[in-house]
N, C-alpha and C positions, 0 to 999 in steps of 0.2 A: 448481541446482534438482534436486531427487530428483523421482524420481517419484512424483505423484498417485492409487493406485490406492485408497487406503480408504472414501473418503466423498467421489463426486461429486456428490453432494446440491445443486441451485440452490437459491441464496438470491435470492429475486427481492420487493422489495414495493414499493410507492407509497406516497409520505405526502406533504404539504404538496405538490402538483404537483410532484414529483420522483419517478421511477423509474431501479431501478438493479438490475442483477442483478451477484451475484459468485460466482464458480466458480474451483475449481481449475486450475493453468495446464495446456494438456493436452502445452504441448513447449515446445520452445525457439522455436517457429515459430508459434505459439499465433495466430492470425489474428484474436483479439478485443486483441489486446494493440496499441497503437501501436510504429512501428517502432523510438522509443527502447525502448519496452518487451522487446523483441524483443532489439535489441541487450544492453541491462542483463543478461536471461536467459541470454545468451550467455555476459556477460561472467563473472556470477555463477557457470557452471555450468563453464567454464574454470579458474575459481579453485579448484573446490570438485569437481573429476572426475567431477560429477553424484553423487556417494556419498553426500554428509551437508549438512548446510545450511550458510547461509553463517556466517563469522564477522568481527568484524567487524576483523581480522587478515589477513581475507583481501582486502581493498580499499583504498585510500589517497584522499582527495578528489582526486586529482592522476587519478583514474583515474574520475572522477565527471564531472569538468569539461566532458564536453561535453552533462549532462545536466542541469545544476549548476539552472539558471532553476527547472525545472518536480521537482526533487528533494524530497521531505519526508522525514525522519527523526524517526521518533516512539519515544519510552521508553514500551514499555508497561507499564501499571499493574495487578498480581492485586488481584481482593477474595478477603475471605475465604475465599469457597467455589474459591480459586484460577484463580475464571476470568476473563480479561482483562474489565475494568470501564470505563479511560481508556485514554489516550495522551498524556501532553506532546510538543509541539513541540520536539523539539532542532534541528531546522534545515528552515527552508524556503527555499526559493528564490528567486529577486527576479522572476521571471514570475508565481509563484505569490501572494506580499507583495503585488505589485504591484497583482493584481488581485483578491485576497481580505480585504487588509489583512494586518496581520504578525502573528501566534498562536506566534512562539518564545518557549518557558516557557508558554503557556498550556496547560490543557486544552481538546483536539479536540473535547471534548463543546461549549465556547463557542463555536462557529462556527453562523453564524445560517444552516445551512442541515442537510441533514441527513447530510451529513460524518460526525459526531461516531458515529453511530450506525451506519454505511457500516462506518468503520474497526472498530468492536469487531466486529462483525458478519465481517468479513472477517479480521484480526486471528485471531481464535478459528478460524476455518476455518484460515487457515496451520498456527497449534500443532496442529488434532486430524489435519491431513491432511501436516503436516511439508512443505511445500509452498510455493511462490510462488502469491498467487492474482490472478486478472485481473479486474479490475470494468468495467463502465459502465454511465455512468448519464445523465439528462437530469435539469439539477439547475434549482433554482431559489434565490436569494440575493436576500432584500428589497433590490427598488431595480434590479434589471436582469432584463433578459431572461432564460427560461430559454436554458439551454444544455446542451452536449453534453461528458463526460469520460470517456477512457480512464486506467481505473488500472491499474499493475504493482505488489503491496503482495510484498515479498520480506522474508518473517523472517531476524532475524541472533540469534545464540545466544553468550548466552558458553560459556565454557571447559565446562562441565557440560552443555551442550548445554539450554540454557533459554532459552526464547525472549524475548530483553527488548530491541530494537528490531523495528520494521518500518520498511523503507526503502522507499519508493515513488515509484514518477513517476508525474506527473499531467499528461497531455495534456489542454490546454484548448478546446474549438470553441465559437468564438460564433460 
């Protein structure tokens, strides 16, 4: 994780009985983040000597595993005006599957809650702030209870340094 200093700007809104704010992470100890979240920053900034973002060279799922349930890996998608649009699912987790349904290969936008719109929203904050960012939220998903998520959405960059996954854990509270 480098550091956040250019645009701590809150993203905070409500839609469909769901509220979520997401911001920049402010450390490795970020106290909005869950304590996997916390760990992952560690581990990220360990790999990466805090100087530049991650890659995804710099991790092995052997070194995921104990986050593996609540893990998402998303490809994200530019539109034209080169600003992140989607996210496919490259891998999510069997905590997450389990209680979301399964969206690997899908687009984040199909998710019947307001997810889809979370991740670009947060997404875009990583690339313009080069940054890990922390979300939560009180979501809601037709058919249960609202509930409670911490997110950890950490940008991975290929070789050119371009942002084209976000890797994120999702702590779930019902």
């Amino acid at each position: 994780m480098t550091d956040c200093e250019v645009n701590k700007s809150l993203v905070s809104d409500t839609k469909d009985d769901s509220e979520y704010t997401l911001l920049p992470a402010t450390g490795l100890y970020d106290p909005r983040a869950s304590d996997a979240g916390r760990a992952l920053l560690q581990l990220f900034h360990d790999r990466t000597g805090g100087e530049r973002l991650l890659k995804r060279s710099d991790f092995s799922p052997v070194d995921l595993k104990p986050f593996l349930v609540n893990i998402v890996i998303m490809d994200v998608v530019y539109g034209d005006d080169g600003l992140i649009c989607d996210g496919i699912v490259r891998l999510m987790g069997s905590g997450l599957s389990a209680f979301y349904g399964e969206y690997t290969g899908r687009s984040i936008l199909l998710h019947p809650s307001s997810s889809g719109e979370r991740f670009i929203v947060g997404a875009r904050m990583a690339v313009e702030n080069q940054c890990s960012i922390i979300g939560t939220a009180m979501q809601a998903v037709p058919n249960r209870p609202l509930y409670q998520i911490a997110t950890c959405m950490t940008p991975v960059v290929d070789e050119d340094g371009k942002v084209v996954q976000m890797l994120g854990h999702v702590q779930l509270f019902t």
